[in-house]
N, C-alpha and C positions, 0 to 999 in steps of 0.2 A: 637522174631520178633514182637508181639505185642506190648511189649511196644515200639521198636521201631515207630511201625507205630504210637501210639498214640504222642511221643512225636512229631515226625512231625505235624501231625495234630494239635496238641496244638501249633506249632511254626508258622504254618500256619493262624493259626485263631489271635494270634498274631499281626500278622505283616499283617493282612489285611487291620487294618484303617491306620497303615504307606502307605499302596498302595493303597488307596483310597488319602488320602492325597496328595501322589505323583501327581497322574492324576490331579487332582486340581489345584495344584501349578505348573504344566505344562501349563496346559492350559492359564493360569493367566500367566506365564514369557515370554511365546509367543507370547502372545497376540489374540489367534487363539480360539476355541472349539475343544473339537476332531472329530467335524465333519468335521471342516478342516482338520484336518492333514489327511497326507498321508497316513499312517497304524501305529499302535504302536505294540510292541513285547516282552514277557514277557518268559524270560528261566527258566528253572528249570534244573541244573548241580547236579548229584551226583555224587559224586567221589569215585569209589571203586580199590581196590587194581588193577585190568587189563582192568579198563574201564571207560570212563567216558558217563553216562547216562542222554541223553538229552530230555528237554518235550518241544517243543516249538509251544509256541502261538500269532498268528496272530491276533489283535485287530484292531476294525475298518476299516477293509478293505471295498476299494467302489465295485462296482459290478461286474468291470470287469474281466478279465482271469488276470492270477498271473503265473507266470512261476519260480518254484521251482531252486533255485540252492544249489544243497548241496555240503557240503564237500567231500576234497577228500576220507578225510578215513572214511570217515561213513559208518557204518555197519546196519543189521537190523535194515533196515528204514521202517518205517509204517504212516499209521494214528491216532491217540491220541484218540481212543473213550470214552471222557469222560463225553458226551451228546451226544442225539442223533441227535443235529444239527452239534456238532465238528468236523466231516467229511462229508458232506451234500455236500462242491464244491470239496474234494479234489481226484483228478483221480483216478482209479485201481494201475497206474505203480505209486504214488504220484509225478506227475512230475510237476502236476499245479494245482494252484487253479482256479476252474474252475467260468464262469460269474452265477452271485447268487445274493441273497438277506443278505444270513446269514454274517454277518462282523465278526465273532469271526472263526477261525478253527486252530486246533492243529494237530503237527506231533511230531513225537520219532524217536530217533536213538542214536547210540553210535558211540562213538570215541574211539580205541580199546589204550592199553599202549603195546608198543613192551617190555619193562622193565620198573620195580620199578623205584617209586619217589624217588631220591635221594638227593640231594644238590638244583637242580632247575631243569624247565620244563617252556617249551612254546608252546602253541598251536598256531599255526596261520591263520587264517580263520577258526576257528573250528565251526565256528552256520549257518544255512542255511540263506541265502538269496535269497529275492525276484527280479529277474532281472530286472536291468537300475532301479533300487528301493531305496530307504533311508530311515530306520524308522525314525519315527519326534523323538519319546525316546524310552527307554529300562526299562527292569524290570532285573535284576540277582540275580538268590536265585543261593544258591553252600550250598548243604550240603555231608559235606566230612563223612563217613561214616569208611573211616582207620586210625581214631585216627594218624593223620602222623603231626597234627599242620601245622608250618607256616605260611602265609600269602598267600593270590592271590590277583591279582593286573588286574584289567580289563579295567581302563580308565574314567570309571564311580563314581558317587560319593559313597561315604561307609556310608551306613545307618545306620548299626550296626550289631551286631552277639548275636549270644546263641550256648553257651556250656554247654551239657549235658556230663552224662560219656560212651552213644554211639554214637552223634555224634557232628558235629564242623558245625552251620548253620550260614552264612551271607548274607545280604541284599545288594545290589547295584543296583542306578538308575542316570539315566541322558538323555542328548539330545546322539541322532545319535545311532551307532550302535558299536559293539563289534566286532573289530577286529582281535584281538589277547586277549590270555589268559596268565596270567604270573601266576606262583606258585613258592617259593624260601622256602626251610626250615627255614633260619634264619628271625624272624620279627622284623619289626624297628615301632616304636610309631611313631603317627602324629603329627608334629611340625606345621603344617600351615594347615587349610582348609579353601579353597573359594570357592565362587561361580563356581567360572571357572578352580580354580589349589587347586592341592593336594600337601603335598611335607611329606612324613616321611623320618624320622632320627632322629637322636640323636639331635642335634642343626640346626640353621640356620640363614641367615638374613631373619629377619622378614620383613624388609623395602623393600628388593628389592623383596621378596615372593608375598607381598600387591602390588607391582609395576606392578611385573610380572601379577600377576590374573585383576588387571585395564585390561593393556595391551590386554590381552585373551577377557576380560569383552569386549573393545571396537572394537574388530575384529568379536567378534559374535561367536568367536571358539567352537568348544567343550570341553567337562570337560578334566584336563589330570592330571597326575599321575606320580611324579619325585619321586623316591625315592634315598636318597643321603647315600650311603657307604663310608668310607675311603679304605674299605678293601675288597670289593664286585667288583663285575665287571661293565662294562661299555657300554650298548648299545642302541638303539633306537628303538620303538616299533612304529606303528601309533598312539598313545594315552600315552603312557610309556616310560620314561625315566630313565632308570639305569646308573648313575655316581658317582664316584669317589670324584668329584667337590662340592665345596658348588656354591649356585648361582649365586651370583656377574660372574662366570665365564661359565656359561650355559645359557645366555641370549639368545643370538642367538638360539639355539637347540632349545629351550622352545617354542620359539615363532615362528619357524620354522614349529615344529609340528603342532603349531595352523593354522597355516596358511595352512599347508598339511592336517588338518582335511573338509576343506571350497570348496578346489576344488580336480581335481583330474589330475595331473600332470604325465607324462612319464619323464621317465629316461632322466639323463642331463639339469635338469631345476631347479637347486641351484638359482642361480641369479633371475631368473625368480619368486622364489618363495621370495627370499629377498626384491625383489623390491614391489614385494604385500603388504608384512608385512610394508616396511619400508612408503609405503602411505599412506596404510589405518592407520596408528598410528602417519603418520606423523615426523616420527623419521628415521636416518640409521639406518640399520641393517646387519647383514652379514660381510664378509669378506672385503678389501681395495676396491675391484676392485665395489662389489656388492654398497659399500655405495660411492664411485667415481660418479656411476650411478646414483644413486639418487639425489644427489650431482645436477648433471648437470639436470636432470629431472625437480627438484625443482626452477631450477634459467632457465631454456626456457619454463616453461607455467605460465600462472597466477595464481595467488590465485583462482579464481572460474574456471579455465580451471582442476587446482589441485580437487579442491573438486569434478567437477562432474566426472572426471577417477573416485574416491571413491566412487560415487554413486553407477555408474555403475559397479564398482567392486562387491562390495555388492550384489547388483541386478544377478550377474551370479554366487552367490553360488551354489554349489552342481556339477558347470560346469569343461567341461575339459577345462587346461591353461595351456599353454604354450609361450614360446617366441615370437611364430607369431600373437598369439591370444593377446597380452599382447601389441606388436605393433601396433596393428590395432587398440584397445583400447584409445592408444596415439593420433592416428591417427582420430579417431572421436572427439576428445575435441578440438584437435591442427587445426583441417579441411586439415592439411598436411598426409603425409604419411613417415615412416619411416619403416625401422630396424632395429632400435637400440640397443633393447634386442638382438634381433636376432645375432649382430656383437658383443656382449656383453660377450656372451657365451664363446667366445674363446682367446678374449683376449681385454682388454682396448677401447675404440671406443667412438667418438664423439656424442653427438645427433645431427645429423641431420634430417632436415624436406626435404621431397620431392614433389613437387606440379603433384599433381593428376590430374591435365589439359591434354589434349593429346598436344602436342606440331607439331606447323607446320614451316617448315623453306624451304622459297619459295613455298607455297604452297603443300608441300609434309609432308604428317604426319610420325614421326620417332617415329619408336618400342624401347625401351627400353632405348631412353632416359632420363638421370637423371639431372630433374635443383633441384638444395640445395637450402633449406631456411635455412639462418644459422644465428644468430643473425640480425634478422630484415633485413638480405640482401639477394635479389636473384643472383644467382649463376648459370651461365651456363660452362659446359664442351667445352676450347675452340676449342678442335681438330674438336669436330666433327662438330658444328656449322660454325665456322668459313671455315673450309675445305669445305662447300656447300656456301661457300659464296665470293667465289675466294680468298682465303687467302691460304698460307702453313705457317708452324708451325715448331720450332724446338727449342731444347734446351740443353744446358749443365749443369754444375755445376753453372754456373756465371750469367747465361743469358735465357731469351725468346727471340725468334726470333719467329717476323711474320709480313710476306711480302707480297703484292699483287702486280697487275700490276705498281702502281706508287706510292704505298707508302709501307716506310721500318723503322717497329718498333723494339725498343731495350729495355726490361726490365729487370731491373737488378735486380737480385736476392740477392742481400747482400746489397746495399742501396739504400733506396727510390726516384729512377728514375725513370725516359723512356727515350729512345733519338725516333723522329718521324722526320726521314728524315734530320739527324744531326743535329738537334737543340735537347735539354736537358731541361728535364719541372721534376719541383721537386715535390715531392710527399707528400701529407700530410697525409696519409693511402693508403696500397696496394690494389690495386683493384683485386688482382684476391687472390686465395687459392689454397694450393696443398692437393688433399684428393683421395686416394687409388690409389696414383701415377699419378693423372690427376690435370691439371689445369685449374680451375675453374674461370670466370671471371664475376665480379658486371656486372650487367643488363644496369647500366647506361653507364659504359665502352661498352658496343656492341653500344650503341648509339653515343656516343661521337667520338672515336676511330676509332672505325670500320664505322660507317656511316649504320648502322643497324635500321630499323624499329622494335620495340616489343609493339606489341598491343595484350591485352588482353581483353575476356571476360572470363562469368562462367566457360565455357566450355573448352575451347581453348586459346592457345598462338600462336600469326602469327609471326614467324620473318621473316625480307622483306629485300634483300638487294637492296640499294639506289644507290650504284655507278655502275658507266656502269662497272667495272672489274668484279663486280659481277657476279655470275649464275643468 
């Protein structure tokens, strides 16, 4: 037991100017001091045959209250008295750290093993966290103590290891926090390290490797961790990727995850998270339907309407997003309003713009009216317009009909006409659109046609009807 302990403490003392170093080159990559950040967090894992044994400390914390969340399977959880300020804010039940001066406090617990390591193991959520919290970076020691080898794989960068003949010690450090934990018997060498991507295996492309960590590099992502099998299994971690695949064909996944490490998304928001990555890089991404969307995204805003969405994407890391959120986004650069993600979701769908004006027609304001900005054109719904403004409406396969007291329109639906009152006027673009089964007609067509007034300001649209048939 003794020399155990010394050798630790020898591995410790170590690897103290690598973790003095770390904090250093954090501070510098961030651009921040650590009296910016938020809190930093430093583990201590040992790994023994029925348990894994956690020391975790809290750096830099501001003065407020901290509300402990631990894991589910944590067992004898305590405080860490390894000074006599290291438990100073933390409660009797350790549920919170409590408001203080002290910025450093440590707690312990374990994560029990229901069975032997065998082939592989995954922890998921297995470190305490601070709630509604994010460490700005991580510290990971892991010293395995059952001679069982292999590799772990935590998300973070691999600083280095020491192997003695009683135990297996490794370092890992990076931004964010430690989601999941991976351990696998079989190890694969590092074929690629970046700043922002890891990739072991036996081989790979380097090209698209360097591409891939740009990529990550220019989204801000955090560090992540592909390791490629031919013959190994296949799945996805928040930070870890296990495939089968070399990368040319895990593009997407790679840069999925990076984009899943930035915000924090609910169930059913693929697209929503395609369409992130594919701005902020400026590239598609994703599946047909995902890179379609962007597709048209890119060809209805501007160049500078494009880049400030990416400011402001940027600006809400750490935030929840989703489809509505992600609309509304749109929806401040474009000064329209849309759901376009939103209809996205479930199957193929147009971008349209919606004007955010309240709309009045005859002086009565309408709930839930929808006028389309759709390529530089406005767009009113003519049922319901037209219908408060002495017209009726009807239609087939071939034709629109809409009629008032003394005058009777005919548009045809398969070639660019109208007949008004039997006479036939030829068409050099359709003025109306069909969209979620309605028919939409240009703004100028209500004026010309119909004999409609539309007068806007900021706030408001009036539409007036002019002819005595009118309402």
């Amino acid at each position: 037991m003794k020399i155990v302990l010394r050798t630790v403490i020898l591995l410790l003392i170590i690897n103290f100017s690598l973790i003095y170093m770390h904090y250093s080159q954090m501070a510098d990559a961030n651009g921040k001091t650590e009296e910016e950040m938020t809190y930093l967090e430093e583990i201590e894992v040992i790994n023994r045959t029925d348990e894994l044994v956690v020391r975790h400390h809290f750096l830099n914390l501001n003065t407020n209250r901290h509300e402990i969340v631990w894991p589910d399977e944590s067992e004898d959880v305590g405080c860490l008295k390894e000074a006599d300020s290291s438990c100073s804010r933390i409660n009797e039940s350790v549920t919170a750290i409590l408001e203080g001066e002290q910025d450093r406090q440590s707690i312990t617990y374990k994560i029990p093993k229901s069975d032997p390591m065998a082939m592989n193991r995954i922890w998921r959520k297995p470190f305490v966290t601070l709630k509604n919290q994010t460490p700005e970076t991580t510290i990971l020691h892991i010293t395995d103590e059952t001679g069982i080898d292999g590799m772990w794989i935590s998300g973070l960068n691999f600083v280095g290891n020491k192997k003695t003949e009683t135990i297996d010690y490794s370092l890992y450090k990076g931004n964010g926090q430690v989601t999941n934990l991976y351990w696998q018997q079989k190890s694969l060498p590092f074929a690629y390290r970046g700043s922002n991507l890891s990739v072991l295996g036996e081989s790979i492309n380097e090209k698209v490797a360097t591409q891939l960590n740009d990529s990550l590099l220019e989204l801000n992502a955090d560090h992540i961790v592909v390791a490629v099998d031919p013959n190994g299994e296949s799945f996805q971690l928040d930070r870890i990727l296990l495939t089968q695949h070399d990368l040319p064909g895990i593009v997407s996944p790679v840069l999925d995850i990076g984009v899943r490490s930035l915000y924090f998304f609910p169930e059913g928001e693929q697209i929503t998270a395609d369409l992130i990555v594919s701005i902020l890089i400026d590239e598609p991404i994703g599946n047909s339907r995902s890179m379609e969307a962007f597709g048209m995204l890119r060809k209805s805003l501007t160049k500078g309407q494009l880049e400030a969405l990416k400011t402001n994407l940027i600006n809400l890391r750490g935030s929840n997003m989703d489809a509505a959120a992600l609309d509304n986004l749109v929806g401040e650069v474009s000064g329209l309003r849309t759901s376009f993600v939103q209809k996205n979701r479930e199957s193929s769908y147009p971008l349209l713009f919606e004007e955010k004006r309240i709309i009045y027609i005859n002086d009565k304001a309408q709930e839930g009216l929808r006028v389309i900005v759709l390529n530089n054109r406005t767009l009113y719904p003519a049922s319901e317009v037209l219908s408060q403004s002495g017209y009726t409406l009807s239609a087939n396969d071939k034709s629109i009909y809409i009629e008032n007291g003394t005058e009777k329109i005919r548009f045809s639906l398969r070639d660019p006409f109208y007949v008004l009152n039997e006479k036939r006027y030829t068409l050099r673009d359709s003025l109306f659109e069909l969209i979620d089964n309605e028919y939409y007609f240009e703004e100028d067509a209500l004026r010309r046609l119909f004999h409609l007034s539309v007068q806007k300001n900021h706030e408001a649209i009036y539409i007036t009807t002019l002819t005595e048939g009118g309402i």
